[in-house]
N, C-alpha and C positions, 0 to 999 in steps of 0.2 A: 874504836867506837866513835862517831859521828856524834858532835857536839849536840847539844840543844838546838842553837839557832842556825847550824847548819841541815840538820831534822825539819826544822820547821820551813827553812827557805826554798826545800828538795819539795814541802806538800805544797806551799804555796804554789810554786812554778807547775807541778804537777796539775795543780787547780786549775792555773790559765791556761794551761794546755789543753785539759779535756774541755773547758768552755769555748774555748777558738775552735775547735775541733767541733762541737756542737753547732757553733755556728756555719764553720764550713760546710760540715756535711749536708747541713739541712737547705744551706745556701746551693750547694754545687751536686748535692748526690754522692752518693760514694764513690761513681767513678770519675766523674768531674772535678772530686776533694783532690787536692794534691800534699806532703807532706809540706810541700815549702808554704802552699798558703796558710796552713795550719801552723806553721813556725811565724810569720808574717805576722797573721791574725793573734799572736800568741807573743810577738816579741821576744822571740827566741831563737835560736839554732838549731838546724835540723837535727844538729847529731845530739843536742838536749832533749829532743823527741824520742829517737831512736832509743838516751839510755835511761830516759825517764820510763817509757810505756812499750816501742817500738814498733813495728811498722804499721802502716795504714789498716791492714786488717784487726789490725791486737788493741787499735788506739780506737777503731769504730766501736769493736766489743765494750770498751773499757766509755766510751761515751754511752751505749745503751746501757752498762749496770748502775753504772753512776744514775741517768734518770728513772731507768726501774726500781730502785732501788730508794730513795729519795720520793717515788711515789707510792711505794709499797707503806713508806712512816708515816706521808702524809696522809694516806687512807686508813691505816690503824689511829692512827689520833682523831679521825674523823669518826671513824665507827665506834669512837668510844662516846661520843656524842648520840649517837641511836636514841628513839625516845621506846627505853624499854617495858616501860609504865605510863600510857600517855593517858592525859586527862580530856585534849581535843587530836583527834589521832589524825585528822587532815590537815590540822594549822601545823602539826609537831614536825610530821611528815614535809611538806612546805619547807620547814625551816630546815629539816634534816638537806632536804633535797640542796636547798640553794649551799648551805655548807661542802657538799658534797662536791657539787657540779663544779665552785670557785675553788678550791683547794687541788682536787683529783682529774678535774677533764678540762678546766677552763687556764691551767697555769701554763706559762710559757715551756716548761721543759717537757710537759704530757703533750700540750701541742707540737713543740717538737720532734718528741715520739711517733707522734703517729702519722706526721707527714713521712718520718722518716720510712716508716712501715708500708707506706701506702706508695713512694718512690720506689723503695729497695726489696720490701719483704719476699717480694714472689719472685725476682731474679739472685737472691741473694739470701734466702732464708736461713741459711747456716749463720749466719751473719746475728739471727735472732736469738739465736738460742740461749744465752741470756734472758732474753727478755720472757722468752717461757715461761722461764727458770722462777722470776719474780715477778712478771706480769698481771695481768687482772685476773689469771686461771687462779692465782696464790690466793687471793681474794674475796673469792664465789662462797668458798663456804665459811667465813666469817659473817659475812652479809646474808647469805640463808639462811643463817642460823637465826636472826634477829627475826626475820620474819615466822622462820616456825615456832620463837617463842610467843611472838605475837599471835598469832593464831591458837598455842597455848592458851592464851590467857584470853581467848574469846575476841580480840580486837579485831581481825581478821578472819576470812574463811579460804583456805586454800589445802590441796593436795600436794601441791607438791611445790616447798620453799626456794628450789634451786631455781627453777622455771620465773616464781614469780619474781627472784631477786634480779635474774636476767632482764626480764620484763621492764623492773622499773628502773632499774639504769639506762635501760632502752629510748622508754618513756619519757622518763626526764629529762633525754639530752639532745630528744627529736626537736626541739623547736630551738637550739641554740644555734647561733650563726656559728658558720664554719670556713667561710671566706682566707683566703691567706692575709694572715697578720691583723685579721680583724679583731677588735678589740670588743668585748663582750660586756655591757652594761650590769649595773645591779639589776635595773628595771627588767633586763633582759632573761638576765640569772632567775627572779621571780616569778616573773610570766611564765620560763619554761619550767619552773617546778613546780606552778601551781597545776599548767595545764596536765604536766605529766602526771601528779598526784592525783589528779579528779579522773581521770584515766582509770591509773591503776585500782585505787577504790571502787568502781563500777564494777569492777571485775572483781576484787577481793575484799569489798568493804563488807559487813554486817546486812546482813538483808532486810530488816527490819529498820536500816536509819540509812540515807541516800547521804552522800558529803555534799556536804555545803563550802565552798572556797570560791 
């Protein structure tokens, strides 16, 4: 049995490996990646690649679970934030949104993701299937679900909570820059949840009281 700090030195190194590898791929593509640069970029030896994770296919996998995975917690910790009793359901929403958008769509490893996706996914799909597995599909009905309580409880008017959940993830994340390596302001994060929530509202607010924001 493998000591303590021999256990911990195998995750460490294991760590920097899938991070080099994050970097490389999203740097070069998966077929551009090479094992040696990701050993390189990693400070290690190829064959500590090989018996940490192995080969270029199993180490791309093993970098999509790692960030689906990592963002599947960040959105559950998010969503426990939902304002499911709200007192201003536009200001709440707002606050919800910019939570949401900085944690789950604005972090480096979701950006990431989805350059990756948007390189690789339609030549290389099998490639995702992880990401399926823990993707935003995992997702949809925690986040529908908030909105058909709201509409329960009168705050909202809508038929069909999947549709609107879609929607406002949609909404909210239409006016975010998406530039490579661009860096996304508060100011920016705000605007786009204000605009996206005055949106949404129009559509699923109270008929009787128009959002103010």
């Amino acid at each position: 049995m493998r000591s303590p700090a021999v256990q911990k030195g195998n995750y460490n190194k294991r760590c920097a490996i899938i991070a080099a590898a994050t970097a490389v791929f999203v740097r070069d593509g998966y077929i551009g990646a090479s094992i040696d640069a990701i050993a390189e970029e990693a400070s290690v030896s190829r064959q500590t690649i090989y018996n940490q994770i192995g080969d270029k296919e199993k180490l791309f996998a093993e970098v999509v679970r790692g960030i689906t995975e990592q963002g599947s917690a960040r959105m559950a910790a998010t969503l426990a934030t939902f304002p499911d009793q709200p007192e201003d359901i536009g200001r709440e929403l707002v606050e919800f949104a910019v939570r949401l958008t900085r944690n789950c769509l604005c972090d480096d490893n979701s950006r990431a993701l989805r350059k990756l996706i948007e390189n690789e996914g339609s030549r290389y799909p099998e490639l995702f299937e992880t990401w399926k597995d823990y993707g935003p599909g995992k997702n949809w009905p925690a986040i529908s679900a908030r909105f058909a309580r709201l509409a329960r409880a009168g705050d909202i008017e809508l038929d069909d909570p999947d549709l609107a959940a879609r929607q406002f993830m949609a909404l909210i994340g239409a006016d975010l820059p998406n530039g490579p390596g661009e860096i996304v302001s508060d100011a920016q994060l705000e605007k786009a949840a204000r605009n996206g929530v005055k949106t949404f509202l129009r559509a699923y607010g109270k008929r009787e009281s128009a959002p103010a924001l």
